[in-house]
N, C-alpha and C positions, 0 to 999 in steps of 0.2 A: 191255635190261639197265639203262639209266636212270631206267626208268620204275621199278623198283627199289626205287632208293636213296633216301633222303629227303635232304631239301633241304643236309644240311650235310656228308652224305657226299659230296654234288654238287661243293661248294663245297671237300672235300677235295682231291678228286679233279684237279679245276680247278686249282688252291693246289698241287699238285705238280706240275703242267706249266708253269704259270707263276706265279710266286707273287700272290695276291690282297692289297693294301695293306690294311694292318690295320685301318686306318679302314673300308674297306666290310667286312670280313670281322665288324668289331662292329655293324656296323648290319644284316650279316644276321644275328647272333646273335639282337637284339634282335628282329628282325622276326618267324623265327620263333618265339620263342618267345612272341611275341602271338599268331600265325597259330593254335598249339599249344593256348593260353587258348582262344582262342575255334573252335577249330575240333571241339575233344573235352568240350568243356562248355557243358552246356545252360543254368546259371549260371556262368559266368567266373569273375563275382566271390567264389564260395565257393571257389576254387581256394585251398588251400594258403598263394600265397604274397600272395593279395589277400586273405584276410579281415579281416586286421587295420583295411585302408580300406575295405573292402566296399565298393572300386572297382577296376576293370582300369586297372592305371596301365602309363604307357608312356612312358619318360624322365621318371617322375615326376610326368607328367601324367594325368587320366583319359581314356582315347581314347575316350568319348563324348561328348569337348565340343568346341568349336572347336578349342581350342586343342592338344587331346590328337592330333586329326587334322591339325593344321598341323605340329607336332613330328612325326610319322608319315609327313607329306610331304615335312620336309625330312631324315630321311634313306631314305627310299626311294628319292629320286629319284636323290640322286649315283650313290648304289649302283648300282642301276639302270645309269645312263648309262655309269658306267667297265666294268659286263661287259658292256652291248651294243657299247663302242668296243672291248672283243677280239676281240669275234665280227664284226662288220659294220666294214667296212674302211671309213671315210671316214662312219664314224653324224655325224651331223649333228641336232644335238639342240636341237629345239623346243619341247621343254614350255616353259609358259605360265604352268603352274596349271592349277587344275579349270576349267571353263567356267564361269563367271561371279563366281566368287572373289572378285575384283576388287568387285562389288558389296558384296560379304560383308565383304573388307580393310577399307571405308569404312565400313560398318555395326556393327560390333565396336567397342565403347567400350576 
């Protein structure tokens, strides 16, 4: 039956058993409706609501550049973290960053 639903009915559904903090609930807004851009368009950027930048922006950034995917990682991840600490009792959360990022953080003017 979940397999179903798409991601925000999920996230209703969830949200009425226990309620989801607004903050992650807008960063999954956000997310999908990047996932949505890009996932049903063969140009993104002709979408509707990007033509005017004839860029896929995301938080205002374009998510083809560094910076558009560092903004993209910092709210996926919370989000992320606070539903896997309802599901998995005792999540214990590691992320790092991407693997080698770090190289990348110093190379970025």
């Amino acid at each position: 039956m979940l397999d179903e639903l798409y991601l925000m009915k999920k996230a209703d559904l969830v949200h009425a058993i226990k309620p989801i903090p607004r903050d992650v609930r807008d960063h999954l807004n956000k997310l999908n409706a990047l996932r949505n851009a890009l996932a049903h368009s063969f140009f993104p950027e002709n979408r509707r609501e990007n033509r005017r930048t004839k860029k896929v922006l995301y938080a205002g950034v374009d998510i083809f550049t560094y910076e558009g995917i560092e903004r993209f990682e910092d709210d996926w991840h919370p989000a992320f973290t606070n539903l896997a600490r309802r599901v998995y009792v005792g999540w214990k959360d590691s992320w790092s960053g991407w693997a080698g990022s770090e190289a990348l953080d110093s190379a970025v003017p």
